[in-house]
C-alpha positions, -999 to +999 in steps of 0.1 A: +232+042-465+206+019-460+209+027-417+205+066-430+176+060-448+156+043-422+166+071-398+153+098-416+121+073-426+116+068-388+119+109-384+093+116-412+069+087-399+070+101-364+065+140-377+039+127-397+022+110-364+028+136-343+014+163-367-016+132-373-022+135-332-027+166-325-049+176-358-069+149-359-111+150-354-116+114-340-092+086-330-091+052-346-093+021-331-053+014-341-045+051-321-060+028-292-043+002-302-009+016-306-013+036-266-024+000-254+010-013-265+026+008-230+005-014-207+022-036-188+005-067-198+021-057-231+054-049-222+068-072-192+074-098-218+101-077-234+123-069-197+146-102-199+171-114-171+152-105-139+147-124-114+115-141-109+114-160-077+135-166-050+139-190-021+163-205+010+173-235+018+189-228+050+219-212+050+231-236+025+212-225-006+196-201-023+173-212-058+160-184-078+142-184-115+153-160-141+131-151-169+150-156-207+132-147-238+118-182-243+113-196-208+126-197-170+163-204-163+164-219-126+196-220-105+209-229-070+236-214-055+259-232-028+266-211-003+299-226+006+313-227-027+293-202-045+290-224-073+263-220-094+244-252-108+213-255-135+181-271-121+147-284-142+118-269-134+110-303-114+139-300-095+135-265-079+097-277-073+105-298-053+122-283-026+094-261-022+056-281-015+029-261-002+023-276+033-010-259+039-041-252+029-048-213+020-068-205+054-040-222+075-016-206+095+018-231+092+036-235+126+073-229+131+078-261+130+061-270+098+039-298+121+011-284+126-015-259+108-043-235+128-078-229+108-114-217+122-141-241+120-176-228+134-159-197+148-135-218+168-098-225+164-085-262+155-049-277+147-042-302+119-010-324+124+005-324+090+017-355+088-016-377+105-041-352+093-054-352+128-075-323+139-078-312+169-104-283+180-090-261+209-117-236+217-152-245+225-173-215+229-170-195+195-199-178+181-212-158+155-199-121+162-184-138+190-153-158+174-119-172+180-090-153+157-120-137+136-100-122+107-128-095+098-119-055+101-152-044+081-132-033+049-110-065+050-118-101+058-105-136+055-115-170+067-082-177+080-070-173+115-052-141+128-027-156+150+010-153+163+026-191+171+055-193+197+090-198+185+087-236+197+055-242+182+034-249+216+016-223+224-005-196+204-011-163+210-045-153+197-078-134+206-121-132+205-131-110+186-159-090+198-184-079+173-217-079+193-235-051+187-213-035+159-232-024+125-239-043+098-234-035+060-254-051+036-247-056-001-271-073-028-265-093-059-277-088-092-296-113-109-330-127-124-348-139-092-342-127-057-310-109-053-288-125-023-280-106+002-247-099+018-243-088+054-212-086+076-200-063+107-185-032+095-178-005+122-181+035+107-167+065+123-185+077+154-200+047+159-208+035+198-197+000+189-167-012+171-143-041+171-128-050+203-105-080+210-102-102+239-067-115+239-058-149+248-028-180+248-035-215+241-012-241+256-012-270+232+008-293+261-011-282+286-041-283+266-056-252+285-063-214+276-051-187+295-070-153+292-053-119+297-060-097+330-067-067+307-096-050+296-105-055+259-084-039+236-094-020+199-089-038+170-060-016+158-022-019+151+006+002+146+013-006+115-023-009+094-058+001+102-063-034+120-045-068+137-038-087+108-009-093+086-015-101+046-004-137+059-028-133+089+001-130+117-013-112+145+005-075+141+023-060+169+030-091+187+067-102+201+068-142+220+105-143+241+123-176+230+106-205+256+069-188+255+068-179+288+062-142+281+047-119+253+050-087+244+024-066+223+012-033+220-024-023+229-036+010+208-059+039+216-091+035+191-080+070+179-042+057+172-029+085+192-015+060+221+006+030+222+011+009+251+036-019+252+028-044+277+037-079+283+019-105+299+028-140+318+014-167+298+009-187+327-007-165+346-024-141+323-009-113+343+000-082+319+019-053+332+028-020+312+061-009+301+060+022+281+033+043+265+036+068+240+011+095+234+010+118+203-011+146+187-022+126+154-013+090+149+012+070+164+028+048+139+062+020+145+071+023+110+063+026+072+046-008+069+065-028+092+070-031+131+103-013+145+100-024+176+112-052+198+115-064+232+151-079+244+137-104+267+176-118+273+194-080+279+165-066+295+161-038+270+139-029+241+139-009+212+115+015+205+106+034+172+098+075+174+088+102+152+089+124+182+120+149+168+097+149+133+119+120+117+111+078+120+145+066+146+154+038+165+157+043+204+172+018+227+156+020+265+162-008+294+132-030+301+131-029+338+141+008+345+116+023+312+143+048+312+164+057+274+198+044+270+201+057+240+196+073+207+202+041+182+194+063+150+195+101+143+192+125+115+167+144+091+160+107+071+139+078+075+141+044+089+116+023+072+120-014+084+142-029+110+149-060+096+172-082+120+187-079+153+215-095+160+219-095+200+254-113+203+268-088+182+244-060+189+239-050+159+209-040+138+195-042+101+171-018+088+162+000+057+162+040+056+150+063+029+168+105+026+199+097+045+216+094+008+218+119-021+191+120-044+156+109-042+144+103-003+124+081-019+148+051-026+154+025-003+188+015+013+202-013+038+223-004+068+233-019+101+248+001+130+257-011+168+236-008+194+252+026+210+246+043+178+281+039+162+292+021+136+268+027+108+271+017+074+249+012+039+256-024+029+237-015-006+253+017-018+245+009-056+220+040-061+185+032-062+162+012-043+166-016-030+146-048-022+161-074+001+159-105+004+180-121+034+193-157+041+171-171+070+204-163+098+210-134+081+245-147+071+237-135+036+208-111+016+201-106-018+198-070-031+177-060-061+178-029-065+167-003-099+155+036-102+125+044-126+159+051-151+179+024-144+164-019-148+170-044-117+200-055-109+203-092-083+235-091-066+241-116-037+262-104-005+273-111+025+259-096+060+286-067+060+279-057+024+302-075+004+292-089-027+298-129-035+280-125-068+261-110-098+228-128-101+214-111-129+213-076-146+179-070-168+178-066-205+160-041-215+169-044-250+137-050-268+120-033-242+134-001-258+131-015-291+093-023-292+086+016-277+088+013-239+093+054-228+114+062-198+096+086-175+104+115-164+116+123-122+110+158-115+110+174-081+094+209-075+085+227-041+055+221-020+023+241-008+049+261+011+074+270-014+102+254+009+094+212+010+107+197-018+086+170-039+089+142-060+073+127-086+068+115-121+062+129-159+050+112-189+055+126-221+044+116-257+069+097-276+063+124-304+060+154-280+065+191-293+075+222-278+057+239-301+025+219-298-002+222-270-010+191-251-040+184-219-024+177-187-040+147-167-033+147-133-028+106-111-041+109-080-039+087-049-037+107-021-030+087+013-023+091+037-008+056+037+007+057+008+010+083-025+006+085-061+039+072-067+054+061-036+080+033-049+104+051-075+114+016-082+118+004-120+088-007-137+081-013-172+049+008-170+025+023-138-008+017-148-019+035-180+001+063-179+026+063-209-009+050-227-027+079-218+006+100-227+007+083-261-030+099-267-019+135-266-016+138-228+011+150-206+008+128-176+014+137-139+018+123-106+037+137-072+040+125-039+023+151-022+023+163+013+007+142+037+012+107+022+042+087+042+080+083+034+091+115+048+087+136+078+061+131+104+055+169+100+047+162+060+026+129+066+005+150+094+000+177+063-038+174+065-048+158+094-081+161+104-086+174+070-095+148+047-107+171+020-075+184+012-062+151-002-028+168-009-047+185-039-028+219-035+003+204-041-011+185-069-021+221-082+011+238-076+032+207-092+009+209-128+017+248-129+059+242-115+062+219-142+043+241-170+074+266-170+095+243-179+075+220-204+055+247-221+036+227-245+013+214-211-020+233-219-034+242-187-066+250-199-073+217-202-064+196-169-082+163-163-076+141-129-083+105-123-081+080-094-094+052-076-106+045-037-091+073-021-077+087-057-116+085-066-126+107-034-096+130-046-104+135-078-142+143-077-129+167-044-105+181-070-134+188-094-161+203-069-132+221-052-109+236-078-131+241-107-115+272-119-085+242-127-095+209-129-120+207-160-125+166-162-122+139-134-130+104-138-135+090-105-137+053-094-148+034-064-145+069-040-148+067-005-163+102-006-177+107+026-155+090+052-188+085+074-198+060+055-162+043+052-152+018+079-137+035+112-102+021+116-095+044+086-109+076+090-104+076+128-069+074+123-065+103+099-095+127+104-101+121+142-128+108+162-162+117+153-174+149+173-201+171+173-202+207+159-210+227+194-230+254+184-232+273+211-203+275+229-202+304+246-234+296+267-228+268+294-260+251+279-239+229+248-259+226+223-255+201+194-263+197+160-264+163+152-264+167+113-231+186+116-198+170+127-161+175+121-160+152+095-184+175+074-157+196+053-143+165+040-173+149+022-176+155-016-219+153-019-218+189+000-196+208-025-222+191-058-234+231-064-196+236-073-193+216-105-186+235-132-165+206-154-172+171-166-174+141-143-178+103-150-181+085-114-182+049-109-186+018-090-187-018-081-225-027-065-208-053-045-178-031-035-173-049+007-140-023+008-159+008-001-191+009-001-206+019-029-234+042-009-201+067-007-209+068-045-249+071-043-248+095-020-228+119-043-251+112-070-280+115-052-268+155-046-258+159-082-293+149-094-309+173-064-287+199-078-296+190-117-259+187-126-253+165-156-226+138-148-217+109-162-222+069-138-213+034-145-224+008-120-207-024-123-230-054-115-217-080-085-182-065-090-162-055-059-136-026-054-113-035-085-142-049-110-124-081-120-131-092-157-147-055-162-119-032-156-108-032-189-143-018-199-136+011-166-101+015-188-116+021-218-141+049-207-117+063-190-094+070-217-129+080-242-143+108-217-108+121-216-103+117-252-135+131-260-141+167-226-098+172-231-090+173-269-120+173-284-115+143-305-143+112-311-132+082-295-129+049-314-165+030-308-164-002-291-129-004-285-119-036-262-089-042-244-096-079-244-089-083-284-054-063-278-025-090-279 
């Protein structure tokens, strides 16, 4: 009796709520309260039995930490027996020392550690603590393994050791001549200034790299016979790794040759070359040429060189889908097709030339979302292929450092992590953990929803997410806010993986909002035909799909009230949604928009110049044979948000960080400076000495947030004063 009781309690309480919600003038500060409890920061404590860390020891054990209710569990596993035995924290510590400092690149070896000093390159021996400087000449704008690309920068070294640790393949950066941007504190007194390089779209001058190999036993540096190449990858906008490994870079075993890829400065053109490190001497092997971007995979290299078969394997998007190609090094001519079929490789992982075998991850080849991540290996010659993790889902992999053995975690938005340890065919040797989600459900956590609707074009299918109030009604009527990060390197959702909450969004649900966000076309993970959506195009930032999505999903959830639609995002989500505003204001009513980059002119060039095109000037005369040029026009125009300010019809609250070295925060000004020309009223926060992500103040960017919506959407006073930072 006393179980039906409290379910019919729990029934009235939440009718009560619900009905409370939706009729009420202003919000409290426990309504706040009560969203704030489906942050993250409030929930991950309630998710038990994942796995927290993980780490080799050879091929002979594998530690890992799970996370109990009370405290971390740690365990090694022997890889022989697979035996499982309880360690202390201490004793899982200390297998694992840092080595290095945080601005040193470790050697293969573990010996020896590269940092800059005074724009030159140095070695410290790890166990003498002897330094020893290897370049001479370094300057400023004129240094050795400069990690700066303008948007990004790091005092650590961009560099690629040789498997033997003797040699290092490295570069001089060029920045001579290249703009500078220039950033002030705030503060009583004289504000300081900040200046570094920063190369913009169309600009004469931009990074360039002179590469190079340092001999440690020789003791001698050996510069390429090559002109300088542009400071871009195949991967990112620039050379540099998160770890500072120089991208696109392959050494053969004894360091006598290396392999790289040198790239167009529009991305359109790889060229993989290899060069005698003896001699310097660099000849080219292939080159491919394509209409938009050239790109070797979704965040990670897919191709190699097979210095010992005389063959390398090259990654194409040339038949619209990411595949695997297998061509012979001293011919240049195609063996053979390694991969095929409308799906995605993502990541070739390992190659295993004795067996000739490869490892890679692949996204759409199985039923259900394209979106989740599987392992496979196949041969060589295309046969033989097989997913070693067919558990549904996707899947995060951590292999054994021969590859002899992997661990798989894999989860859906649905479904927690599971940690199951196999073997390199697939098989599995044992269950490492399963989650508890338990009193995750039991302190409120709400699964969301995975939808897919059609496209732009009523034919591509697209994915995404849906957040619902816990106490929603089909009878009720509820504002739609629309996520937006638009790409095209990545999308609003982009990992369908399981999380115990994205951002805000179940908060924002729990105020009497239906929440939306879809992977729209042109952001990456599909086709090469749906990334290339809107190139050249920036405006467009996938907002049509966005559009159609919000008025698909409408039909089927009928209490989303589309005559109220907010949009919100950040960087490139900021650019989006005050674009969405300015150019959809018959649909979008609200946009909060942070940190925009909304006229890619005045973002850094590796970036736009990869997905808009290189700078050119409108012709305006083209039918004369004198050409005649407009210098205030250009083809990057139509995408900048401060020339569509007339259009605003709705409510917009624009912000930034003042010392913002990602994206400037003149993207901002100049969009304000055209709303005030215009005598549009609009809403801006500046946040003093804060850069892209505003640090200890993006609670306060949270908060207003979630008032203008709560304020321009239902109509309802938000609570004064709220703060984030008293929330437990």
């Amino acid at each position: 009796m006393k179980k039906v009781f409290s379910f019919f309690l729990l029934i009235i309480l939440s009718s009560f709520f619900s009905c409370n919600q939706i009729n009420k003038k202003s919000y409290s500060i426990n309504d706040y309260e009560n969203a704030s409890k489906h942050l993250s920061k409030n929930l991950n404590k309630y998710l038990l039995n994942t796995i927290n860390s993980q780490k080799w020891d050879k091929e002979d054990f594998l530690f890992y930490k799970v996370k109990k209710e009370s405290k971390m569990e740690s365990f090694k596993i022997d890889l022989k027996s697979y035996k499982k035995i309880s360690l202390n924290k201490q004793e899982y510590f200390n297998n694992f020392e840092p080595k290095t400092n945080r601005d040193e690149f470790l050697s293969p070896n573990g010996n020896l550690a590269a940092f800059i000093d005074n724009y030159n390159l140095w070695i410290r021996d790890l166990k003498t603590n002897k330094k020893t400087q290897l370049t001479f000449d370094g300057k400023e704008d004129y240094g050795y393994a400069t990690n700066n690309a303008g948007w990004i920068k790091s005092e650590g070294p961009v560099l690629k050791w040789s498997p033997k640790s003797d040699k290092i393949a490295t570069f001089r950066q060029d920045a001579r001549g290249v703009g500078e941007m220039y950033l002030t504190t705030t503060n009583v007194g004289h504000p300081k200034l900040q200046s570094w390089k920063y190369a913009l779209p169309g600009d004469e001058k931009i990074f360039e790299i002179e590469r190079l190999i340092i001999d440690l036993k020789n003791n001698n540096i050996v510069r390429l016979n090559m002109e300088n190449d542009f400071q871009r990858s195949t991967t990112t906008d620039h050379i540099a790794g998160r770890d500072g490994e120089l991208l696109d870079t392959q050494w053969n075993e004894d360091g006598s040759k290396l392999a790289f890829i040198s790239s167009s400065r529009d991305h359109k053109m790889a060229n993989l070359k290899i060069a005698n490190t003896k001699t310097g001497q660099v000849s080219s092997v292939f080159k491919e040429t394509v209409d938009t971007y050239y790109e070797s995979g979704l965040g990670s290299e897919n191709w190699k060189v097979l210095f010992d078969s005389d063959e390398f394997i090259w990654y194409s998007e040339k038949d619209n889908w990411g595949h695997l190609y297998l061509y012979d090094l001293k011919t240049k001519q195609l063996k053979n097709r390694i991969t095929k079929g409308n799906w995605l490789v993502r990541k070739l992982l390992h190659i295993d030339e004795n067996k000739r075998e490869l490892f890679f991850t692949a996204g759409g080849r199985e039923k259900g979302n394209p979106y989740h991540v599987y392992l496979y290996k196949i041969n060589f010659d295309g046969s033989g292929l097989k997913c070693l993790t067919p558990e549904k889902g996707t899947h995060i992999i951590n292999p054994s450092p021969n590859w002899n053995y992997f661990v798989t975690t894999y989860s859906t938005t649905k479904n927690p992590p599971t940690s199951i340890l196999k073997d390199k065919n697939g098989k599995t040797l044992l269950q490492l953990s399963i989650s508890n989600v338990d009193k995750l459900q039991s302190n409120g956590w709400q699964e969301p929803i995975e939808f897919n609707v059609k496209a732009r074009d009523d034919k591509t299918d697209l994915y995404g997410l849906l957040y619902l109030p816990s106490y929603y009604k089909t009878d009720k009527k509820y504002p739609v806010l629309n996520y937006i990060y638009p790409g095209p390197q990545s999308g609003s959702v982009g990992n369908y993986s399981f999380m115990v909450a994205r951002r805000d969004f179940q908060a924002l649900a729990e105020l009497g909002f239906v929440v939306v966000a879809v992977d729209a076309m042109g952001t990456p993970g599909r086709s090469k035909s749906f990334h290339d959506a809107y190139y050249g195009n920036m405006g467009d930032n996938g907002l049509p799909d966005n559009i159609k999505t919000i008025q698909q999903l409408s039909k089927k959830y009928t209490a989303m009230d589309l005559s109220k639609v907010g949009i919100w995002g950040h960087s490139g989500g900021g650019f989006a949604s005050t674009g969405a505003l300015l150019r959809y204001p018959e649909f979008y009513d609200v946009a909060v928009s942070s940190s925009g980059n909304h006229d890619n002119r005045n973002y850094e060039a590796d970036w736009g110049e990869k997905w808009h095109g290189l700078m050119n000037h409108i012709d305006l005369n083209s039918n004369d044979n004198d050409f005649e040029y407009d210098f205030k026009k250009t083809n990057y125009d139509s995408q900048a948000n401060q020339l569509l300010v007339e259009n605003l019809k709705g409510k917009l609250l624009i912000a930034h960080g003042m010392l913002d070295d990602n994206v400037p925060p003149s993207n901002t000004m100049l969009v304000v400076e055209e709303l005030i020309k215009a005598n549009k009223d609009f809403d801006l926060i500046l946040f003093p000495n804060k850069r892209h992500g505003y640090g200890d103040m993006s609670n306060y960017m949270m908060r207003r947030k979630w008032d203008f919506f709560v304020k321009h959407l239902k109509g309802i006073e938000p609570p004064k004063n709220f703060s984030f930072n008293k929330n437990p």
